[in-house]
VODO-375875 format. One line per field, with one value per residue (C-alpha): residue number from 1; residue in three letters; x, y, z. Coordinates in nm, 4 decimals, m for minus. Example, Ala and Ser with C-alpha at 12.3 -4.5 7.8 and 13.67 -1.06 7.14 Angstrom:
residues 2
num	(1 2)
residuo	(ALA SER)
c1	(1.2300 1.3670)
c2	(m0.4500 m0.1060)
c3	(0.7800 0.7140)
end
This chain:
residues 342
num	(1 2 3 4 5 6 7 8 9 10 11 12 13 14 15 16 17 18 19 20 21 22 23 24 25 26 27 28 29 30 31 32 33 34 35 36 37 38 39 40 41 42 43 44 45 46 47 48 49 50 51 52 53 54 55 56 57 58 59 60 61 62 63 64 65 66 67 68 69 70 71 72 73 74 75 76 77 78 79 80 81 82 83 84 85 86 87 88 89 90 91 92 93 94 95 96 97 98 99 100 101 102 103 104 105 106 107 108 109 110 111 112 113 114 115 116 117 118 119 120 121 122 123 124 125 126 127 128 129 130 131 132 133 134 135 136 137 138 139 140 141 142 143 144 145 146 147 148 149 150 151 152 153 154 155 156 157 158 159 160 161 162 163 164 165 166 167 168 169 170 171 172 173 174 175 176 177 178 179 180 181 182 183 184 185 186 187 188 189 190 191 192 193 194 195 196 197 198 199 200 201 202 203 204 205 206 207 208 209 210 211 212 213 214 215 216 217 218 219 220 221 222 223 224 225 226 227 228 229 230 231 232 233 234 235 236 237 238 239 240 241 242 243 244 245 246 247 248 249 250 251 252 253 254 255 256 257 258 259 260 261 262 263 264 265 266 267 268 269 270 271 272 273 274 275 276 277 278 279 280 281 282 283 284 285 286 287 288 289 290 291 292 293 294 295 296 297 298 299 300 301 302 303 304 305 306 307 308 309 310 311 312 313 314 315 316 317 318 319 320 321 322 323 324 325 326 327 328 329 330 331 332 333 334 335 336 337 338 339 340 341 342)
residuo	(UNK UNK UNK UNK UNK UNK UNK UNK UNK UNK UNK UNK UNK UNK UNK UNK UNK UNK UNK UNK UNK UNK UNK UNK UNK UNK UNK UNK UNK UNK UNK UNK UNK UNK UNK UNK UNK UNK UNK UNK UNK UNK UNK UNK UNK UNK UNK UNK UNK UNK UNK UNK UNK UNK UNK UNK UNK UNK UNK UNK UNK UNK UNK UNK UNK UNK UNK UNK UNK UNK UNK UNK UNK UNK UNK UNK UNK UNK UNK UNK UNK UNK UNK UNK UNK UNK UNK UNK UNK UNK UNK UNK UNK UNK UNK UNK UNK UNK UNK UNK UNK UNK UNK UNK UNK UNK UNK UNK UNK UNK UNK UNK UNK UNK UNK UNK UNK UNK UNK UNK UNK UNK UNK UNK UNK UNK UNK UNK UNK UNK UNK UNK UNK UNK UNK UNK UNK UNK UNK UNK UNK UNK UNK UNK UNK UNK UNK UNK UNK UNK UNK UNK UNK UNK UNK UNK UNK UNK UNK UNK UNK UNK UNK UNK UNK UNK UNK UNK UNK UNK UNK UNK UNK UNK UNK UNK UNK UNK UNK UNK UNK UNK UNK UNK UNK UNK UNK UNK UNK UNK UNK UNK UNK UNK UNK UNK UNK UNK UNK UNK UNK UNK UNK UNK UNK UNK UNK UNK UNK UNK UNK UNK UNK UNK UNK UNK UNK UNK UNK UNK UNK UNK UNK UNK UNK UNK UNK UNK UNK UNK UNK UNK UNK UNK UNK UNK UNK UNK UNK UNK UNK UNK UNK UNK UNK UNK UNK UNK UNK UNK UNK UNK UNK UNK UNK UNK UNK UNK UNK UNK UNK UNK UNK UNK UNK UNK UNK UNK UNK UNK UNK UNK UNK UNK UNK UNK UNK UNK UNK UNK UNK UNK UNK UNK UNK UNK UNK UNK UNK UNK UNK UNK UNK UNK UNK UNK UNK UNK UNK UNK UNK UNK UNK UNK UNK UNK UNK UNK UNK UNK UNK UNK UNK UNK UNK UNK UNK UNK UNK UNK UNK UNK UNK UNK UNK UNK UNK UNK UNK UNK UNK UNK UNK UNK UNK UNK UNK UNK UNK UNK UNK UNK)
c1	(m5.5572 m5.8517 m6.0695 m5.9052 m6.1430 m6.2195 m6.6256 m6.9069 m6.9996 m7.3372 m7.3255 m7.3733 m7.0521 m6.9088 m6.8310 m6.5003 m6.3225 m6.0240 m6.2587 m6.5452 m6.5217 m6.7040 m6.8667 m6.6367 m6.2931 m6.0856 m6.2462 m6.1153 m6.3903 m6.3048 m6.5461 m6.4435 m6.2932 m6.0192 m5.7241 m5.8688 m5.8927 m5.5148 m5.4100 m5.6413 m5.4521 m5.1109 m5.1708 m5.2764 m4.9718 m4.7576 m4.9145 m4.8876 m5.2061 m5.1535 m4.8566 m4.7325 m5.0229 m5.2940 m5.5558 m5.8134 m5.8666 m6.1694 m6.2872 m6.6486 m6.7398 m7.0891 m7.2008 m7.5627 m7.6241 m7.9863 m8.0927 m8.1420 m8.2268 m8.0082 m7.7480 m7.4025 m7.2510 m6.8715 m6.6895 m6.3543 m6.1169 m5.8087 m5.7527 m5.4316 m5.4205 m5.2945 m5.0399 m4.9334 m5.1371 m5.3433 m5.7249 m5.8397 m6.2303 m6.4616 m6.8182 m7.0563 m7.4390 m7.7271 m8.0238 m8.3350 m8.3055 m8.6061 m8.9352 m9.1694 m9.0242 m9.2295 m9.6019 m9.7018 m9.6149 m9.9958 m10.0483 m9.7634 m9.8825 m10.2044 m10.0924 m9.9014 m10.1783 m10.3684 m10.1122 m10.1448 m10.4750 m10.5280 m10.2781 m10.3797 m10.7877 m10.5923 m10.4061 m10.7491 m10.9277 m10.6302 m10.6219 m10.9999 m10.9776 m10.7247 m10.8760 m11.1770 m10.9973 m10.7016 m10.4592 m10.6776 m10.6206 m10.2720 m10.4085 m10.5499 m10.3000 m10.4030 m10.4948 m10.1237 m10.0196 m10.2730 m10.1240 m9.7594 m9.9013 m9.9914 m9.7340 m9.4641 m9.7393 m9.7127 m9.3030 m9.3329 m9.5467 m9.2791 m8.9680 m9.1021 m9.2415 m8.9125 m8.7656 m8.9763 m8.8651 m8.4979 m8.5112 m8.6510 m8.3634 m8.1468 m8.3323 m8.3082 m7.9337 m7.9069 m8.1500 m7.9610 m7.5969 m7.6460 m7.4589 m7.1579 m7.0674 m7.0974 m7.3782 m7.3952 m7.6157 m7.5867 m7.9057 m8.1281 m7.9941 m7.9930 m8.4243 m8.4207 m8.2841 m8.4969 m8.8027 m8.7549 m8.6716 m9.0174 m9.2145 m9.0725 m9.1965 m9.5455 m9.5871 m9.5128 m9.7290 m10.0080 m9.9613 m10.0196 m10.3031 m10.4088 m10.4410 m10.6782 m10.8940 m10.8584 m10.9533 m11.3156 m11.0607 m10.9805 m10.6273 m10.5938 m10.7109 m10.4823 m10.2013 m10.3158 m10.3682 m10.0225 m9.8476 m10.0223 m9.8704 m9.5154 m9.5434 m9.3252 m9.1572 m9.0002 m8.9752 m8.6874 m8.6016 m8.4856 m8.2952 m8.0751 m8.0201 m7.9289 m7.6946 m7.5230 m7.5387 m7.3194 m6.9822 m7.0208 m7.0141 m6.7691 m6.4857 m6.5934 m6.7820 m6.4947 m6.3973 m6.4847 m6.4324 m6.7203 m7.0311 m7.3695 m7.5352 m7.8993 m7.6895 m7.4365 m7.7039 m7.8736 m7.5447 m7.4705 m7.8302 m7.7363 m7.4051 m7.2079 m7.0056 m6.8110 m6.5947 m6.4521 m6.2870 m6.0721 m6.0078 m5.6465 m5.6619 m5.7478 m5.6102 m5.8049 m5.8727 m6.0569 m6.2650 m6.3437 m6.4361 m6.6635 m6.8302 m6.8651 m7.0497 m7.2242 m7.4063 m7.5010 m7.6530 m7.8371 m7.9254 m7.8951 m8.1646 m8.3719 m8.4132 m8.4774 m8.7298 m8.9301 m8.9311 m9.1073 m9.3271 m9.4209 m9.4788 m9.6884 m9.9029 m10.0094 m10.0491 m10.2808 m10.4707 m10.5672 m10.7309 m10.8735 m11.0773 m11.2793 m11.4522 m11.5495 m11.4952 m11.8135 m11.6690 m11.9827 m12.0035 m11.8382 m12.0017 m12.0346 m11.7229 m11.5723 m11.8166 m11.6428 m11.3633 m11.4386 m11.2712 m11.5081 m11.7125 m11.5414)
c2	(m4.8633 m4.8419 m5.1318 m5.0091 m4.7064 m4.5830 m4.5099 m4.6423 m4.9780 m5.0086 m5.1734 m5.1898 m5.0872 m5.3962 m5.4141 m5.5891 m5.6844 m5.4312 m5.1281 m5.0439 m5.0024 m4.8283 m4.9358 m4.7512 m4.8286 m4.9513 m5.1708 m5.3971 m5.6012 m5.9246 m6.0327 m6.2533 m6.5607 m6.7338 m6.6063 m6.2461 m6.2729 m6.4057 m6.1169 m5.8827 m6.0222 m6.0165 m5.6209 m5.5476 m5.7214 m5.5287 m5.2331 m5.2464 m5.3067 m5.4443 m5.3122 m5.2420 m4.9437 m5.1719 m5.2070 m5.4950 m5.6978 m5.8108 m6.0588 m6.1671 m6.4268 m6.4834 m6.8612 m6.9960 m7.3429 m7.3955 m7.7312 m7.6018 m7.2067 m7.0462 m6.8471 m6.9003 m6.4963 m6.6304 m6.3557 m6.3862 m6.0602 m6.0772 m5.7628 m5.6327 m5.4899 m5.2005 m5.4539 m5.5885 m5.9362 m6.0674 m6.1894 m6.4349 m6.4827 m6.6347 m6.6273 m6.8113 m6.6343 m6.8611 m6.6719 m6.7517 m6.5021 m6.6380 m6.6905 m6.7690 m7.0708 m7.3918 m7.4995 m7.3366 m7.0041 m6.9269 m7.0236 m6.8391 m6.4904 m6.5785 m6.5667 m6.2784 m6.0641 m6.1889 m6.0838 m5.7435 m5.6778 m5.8272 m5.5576 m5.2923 m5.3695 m5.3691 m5.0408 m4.8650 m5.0373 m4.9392 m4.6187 m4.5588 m4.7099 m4.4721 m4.1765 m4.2597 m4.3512 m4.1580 m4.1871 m4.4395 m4.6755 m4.7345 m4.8614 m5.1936 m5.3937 m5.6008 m5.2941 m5.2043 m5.5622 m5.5127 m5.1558 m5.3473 m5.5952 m5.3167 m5.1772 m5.4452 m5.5532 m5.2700 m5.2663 m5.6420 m5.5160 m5.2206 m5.4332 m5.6788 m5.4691 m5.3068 m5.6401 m5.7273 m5.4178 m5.4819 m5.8695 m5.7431 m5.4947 m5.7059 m6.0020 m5.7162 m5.6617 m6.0540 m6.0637 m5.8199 m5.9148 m6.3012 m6.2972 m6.2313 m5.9172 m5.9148 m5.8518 m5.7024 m5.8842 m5.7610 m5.5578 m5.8284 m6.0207 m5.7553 m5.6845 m6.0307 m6.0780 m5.7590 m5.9243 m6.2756 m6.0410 m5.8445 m6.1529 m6.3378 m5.9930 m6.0170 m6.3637 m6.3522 m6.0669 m6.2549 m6.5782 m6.3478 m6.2563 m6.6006 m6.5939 m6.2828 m6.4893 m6.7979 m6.6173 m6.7535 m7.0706 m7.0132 m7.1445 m6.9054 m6.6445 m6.7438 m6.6989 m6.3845 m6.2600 m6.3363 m6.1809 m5.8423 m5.8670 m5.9211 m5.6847 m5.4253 m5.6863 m5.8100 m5.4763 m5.4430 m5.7919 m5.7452 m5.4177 m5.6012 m5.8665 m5.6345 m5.4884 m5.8530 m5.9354 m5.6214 m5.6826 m6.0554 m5.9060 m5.6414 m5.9301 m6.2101 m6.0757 m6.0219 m6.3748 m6.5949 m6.9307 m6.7909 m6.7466 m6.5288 m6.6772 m6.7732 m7.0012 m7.1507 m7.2293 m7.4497 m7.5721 m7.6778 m7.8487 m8.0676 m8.1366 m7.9759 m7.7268 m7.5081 m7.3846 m7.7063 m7.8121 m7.4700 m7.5019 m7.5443 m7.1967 m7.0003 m6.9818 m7.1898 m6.8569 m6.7328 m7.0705 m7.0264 m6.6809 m6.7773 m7.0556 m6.8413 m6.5490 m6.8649 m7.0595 m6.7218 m6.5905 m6.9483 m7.0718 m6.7208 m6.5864 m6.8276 m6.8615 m6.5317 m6.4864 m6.8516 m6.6357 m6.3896 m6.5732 m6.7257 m6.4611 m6.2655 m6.5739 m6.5328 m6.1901 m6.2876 m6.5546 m6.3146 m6.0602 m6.3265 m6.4330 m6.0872 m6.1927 m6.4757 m6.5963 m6.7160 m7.0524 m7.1115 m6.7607 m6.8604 m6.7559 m6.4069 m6.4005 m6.4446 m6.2348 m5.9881 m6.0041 m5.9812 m5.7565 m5.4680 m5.5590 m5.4564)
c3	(m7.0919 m7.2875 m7.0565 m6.7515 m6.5947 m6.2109 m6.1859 m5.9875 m6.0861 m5.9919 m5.7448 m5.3205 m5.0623 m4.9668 m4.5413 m4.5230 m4.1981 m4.1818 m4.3296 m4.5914 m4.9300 m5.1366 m5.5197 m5.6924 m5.8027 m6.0832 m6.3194 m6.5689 m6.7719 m6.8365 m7.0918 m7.4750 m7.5180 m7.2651 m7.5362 m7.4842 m7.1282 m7.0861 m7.2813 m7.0782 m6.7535 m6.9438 m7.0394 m6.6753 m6.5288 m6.7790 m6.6528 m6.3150 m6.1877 m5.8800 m5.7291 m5.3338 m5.2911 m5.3893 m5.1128 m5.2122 m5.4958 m5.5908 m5.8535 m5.9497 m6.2074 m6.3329 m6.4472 m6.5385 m6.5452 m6.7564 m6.6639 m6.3235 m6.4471 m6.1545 m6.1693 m5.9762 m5.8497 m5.7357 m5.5524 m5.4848 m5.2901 m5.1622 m4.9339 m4.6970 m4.3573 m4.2121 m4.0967 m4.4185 m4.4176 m4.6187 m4.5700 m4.8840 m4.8522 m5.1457 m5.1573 m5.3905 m5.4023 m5.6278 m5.7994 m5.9856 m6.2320 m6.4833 m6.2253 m6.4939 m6.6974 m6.5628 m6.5458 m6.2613 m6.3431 m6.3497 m5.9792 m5.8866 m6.0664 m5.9267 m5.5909 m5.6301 m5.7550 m5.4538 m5.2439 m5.3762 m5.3862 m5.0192 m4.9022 m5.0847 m4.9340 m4.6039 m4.6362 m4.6905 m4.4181 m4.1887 m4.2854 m4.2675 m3.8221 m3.8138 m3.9346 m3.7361 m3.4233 m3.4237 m3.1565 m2.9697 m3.2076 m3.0880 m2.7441 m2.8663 m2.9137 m3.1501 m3.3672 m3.3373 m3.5126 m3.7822 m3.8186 m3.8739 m4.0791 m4.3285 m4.3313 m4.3464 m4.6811 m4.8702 m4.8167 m4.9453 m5.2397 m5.3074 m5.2849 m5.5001 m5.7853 m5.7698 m5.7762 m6.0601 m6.2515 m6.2168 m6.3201 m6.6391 m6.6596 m6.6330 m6.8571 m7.1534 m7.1269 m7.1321 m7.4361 m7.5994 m7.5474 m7.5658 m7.2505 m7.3447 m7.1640 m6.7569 m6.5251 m6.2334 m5.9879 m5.6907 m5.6438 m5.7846 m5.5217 m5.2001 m5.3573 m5.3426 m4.9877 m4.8759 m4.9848 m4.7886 m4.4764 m4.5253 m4.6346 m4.3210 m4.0659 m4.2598 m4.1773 m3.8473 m3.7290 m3.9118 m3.7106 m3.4144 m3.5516 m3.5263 m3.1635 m3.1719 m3.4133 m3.1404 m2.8162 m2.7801 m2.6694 m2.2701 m2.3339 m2.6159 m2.3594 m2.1260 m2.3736 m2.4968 m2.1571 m2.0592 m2.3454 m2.2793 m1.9353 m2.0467 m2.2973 m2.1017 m1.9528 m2.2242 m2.4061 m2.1140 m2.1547 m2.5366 m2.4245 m2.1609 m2.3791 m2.6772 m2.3926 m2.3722 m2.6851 m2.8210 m2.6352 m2.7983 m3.1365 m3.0554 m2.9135 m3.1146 m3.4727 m3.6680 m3.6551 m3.8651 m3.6181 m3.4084 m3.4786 m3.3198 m3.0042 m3.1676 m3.4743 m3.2123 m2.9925 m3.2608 m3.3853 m3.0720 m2.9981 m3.3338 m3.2115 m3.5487 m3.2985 m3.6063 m3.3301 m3.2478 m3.6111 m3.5243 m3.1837 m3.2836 m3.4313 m3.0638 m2.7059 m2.4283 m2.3050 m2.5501 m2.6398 m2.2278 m2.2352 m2.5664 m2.3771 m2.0788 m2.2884 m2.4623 m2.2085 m1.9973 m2.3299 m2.4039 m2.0077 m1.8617 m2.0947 m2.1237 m1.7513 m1.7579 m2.0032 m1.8235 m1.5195 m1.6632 m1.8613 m1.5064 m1.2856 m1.5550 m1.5993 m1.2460 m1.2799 m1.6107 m1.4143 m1.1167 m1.4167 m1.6239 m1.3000 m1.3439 m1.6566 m1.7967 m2.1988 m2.3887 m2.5118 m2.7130 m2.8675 m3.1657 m3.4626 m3.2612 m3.2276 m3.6053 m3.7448 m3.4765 m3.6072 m4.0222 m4.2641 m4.2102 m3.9773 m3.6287)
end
């Protein structure tokens, strides 16, 4: 019993279909040679390690390959129902552990630096309108997406130097150990996951900065113009379609044939339906219901949201007709509109 223990593993809570599971549990490290690990396996069976109170199972292997420097997380559980079934599932993450290894590792520090000291120059301008401003600065819009541009920055900067921190952690262990004993990966991959998500926000809200940059353009204006009408608009139009959204998930999310409305709607565009290689697997009343919930969701809403785009265009084109953009002011314009010059 000596390899056999029940701690917390380091690890994140793992959301499984009949319930949640926490990080902790009983452990058995499987690390040596294949005869060690067959006797490991022999010794647990002999012990009753899995018997008719056992819950989930869950196994994770570790593999690197080094001509392509990524590393292969397979995870494999096997859990039972309150009904007594069964639910396989097997899931195979890849990571770049080692960033650093080719050429243009020197480009790709450089750019990170940058990265870092542009939102760090950012956070103090921000801060600075702000203090100066104070509440009114929320009324510009455009001030409010430079607001969430710093911020959703400086959590990219956080998550990745916390990122950075536990690579080397875990580089160290690796280092020391030869790799021979087993590595938990999982939070190197959720900072890694976290920091794609907050990368992704940043760059969005700076494309819409674009179009502030752009509005000496009268189509630009037009555009811009519009979307400050529908603001409220579609602040209500995300609500009711959260709203419609939620009963999809809560009759259809816990399957694994189906899949969310924004995915099946490209799936579907391609023609590489998932649903329809298990259509043998569900009733023809629930593929219709799905279908029905479906094309509502995909023509329903986007009906919806043209209609809206439409009527607050007009509303856009009345107000635009009370001043008038200076095409030609240009170079006005974009020196307007640098770093600290507004």
């Amino acid at each position: 019993m000596e390899r056999f223990f029940h701690f917390s593993f380091l690890g994140l809570p793992y959301f499984g279909k009949p319930s949640y599971y926490s990080e902790s549990g009983y452990i058995s490290l499987l690390n040596g040679s294949k005869t060690y690990i067959r006797k490991q396996l022999i010794k647990l069976q002999n012990e009753n390690w899995i018997d008719e109170k056992t819950k989930t199972i869950f196994v994770e292997l570790v593999a690197y390959n080094p001509g392509y420097n990524y590393f292969g997380i397979i995870k494999l559980s096997l859990k039972k129902t309150e009904v007594g079934i069964f639910e396989p599932s097997a899931k195979i993450e890849v990571y770049r552990l080692f960033k650093y290894l080719n050429i243009e590792k020197g480009n790709a520090k450089a750019f990170e630096a940058f990265f870092t000291l542009l939102g760090i120059i950012l956070l103090i301008k921000e801060v600075y309108y702000l203090g100066k401003k104070k509440l009114s600065y929320f009324k510009n819009i455009w001030k409010f997406n430079d607001f969430l541009i710093v911020i959703w920055m400086t959590v990219t900067n956080v998550v990745f130097y916390v990122r950075m921190a536990k690579i080397s952690e875990t580089i160290k262990v690796l280092e020391k150990t030869n790799g021979n004993v087993y590595i938990n990966f999982e939070k190197v991959i959720k900072l890694e996951w976290v920091f794609i998500f907050s990368l992704s926000i940043t760059a969005v809200l700076t494309t819409l900065k674009i179009i502030e940059f752009l509005r000496f353009n009268n189509h630009v204006e037009a555009m811009s113009r519009t979307l400050k009408w529908m603001f409220v608009c579609l602040c209500y139009y995300f609500v009711f379609f959260a709203a419609f959204v939620l009963p999809f998930h809560l009759i259809f999310g816990n399957d694994d044939k189906f899949e969310i409305i924004d995915l099946m709607s490209f799936a579907l565009i391609f023609q590489k339906s998932p649903l329809l290689n298990h259509r043998k697997n569900v009733g023809t009343f629930v593929l219709l219901i799905y279908y029905i919930f479906l094309l509502i969701g995909m023509i329903g809403g986007f009906a919806i949201f043209v209609m809206i785009a439409t009527t607050e265009y007009l509303e856009a084109k009345k107000d635009s007709s009370k001043t008038e953009v200076n095409q030609f002011g240009v170079y006005k314009h974009f020196k307007k509109m640098t770093l600290f010059m507004k």
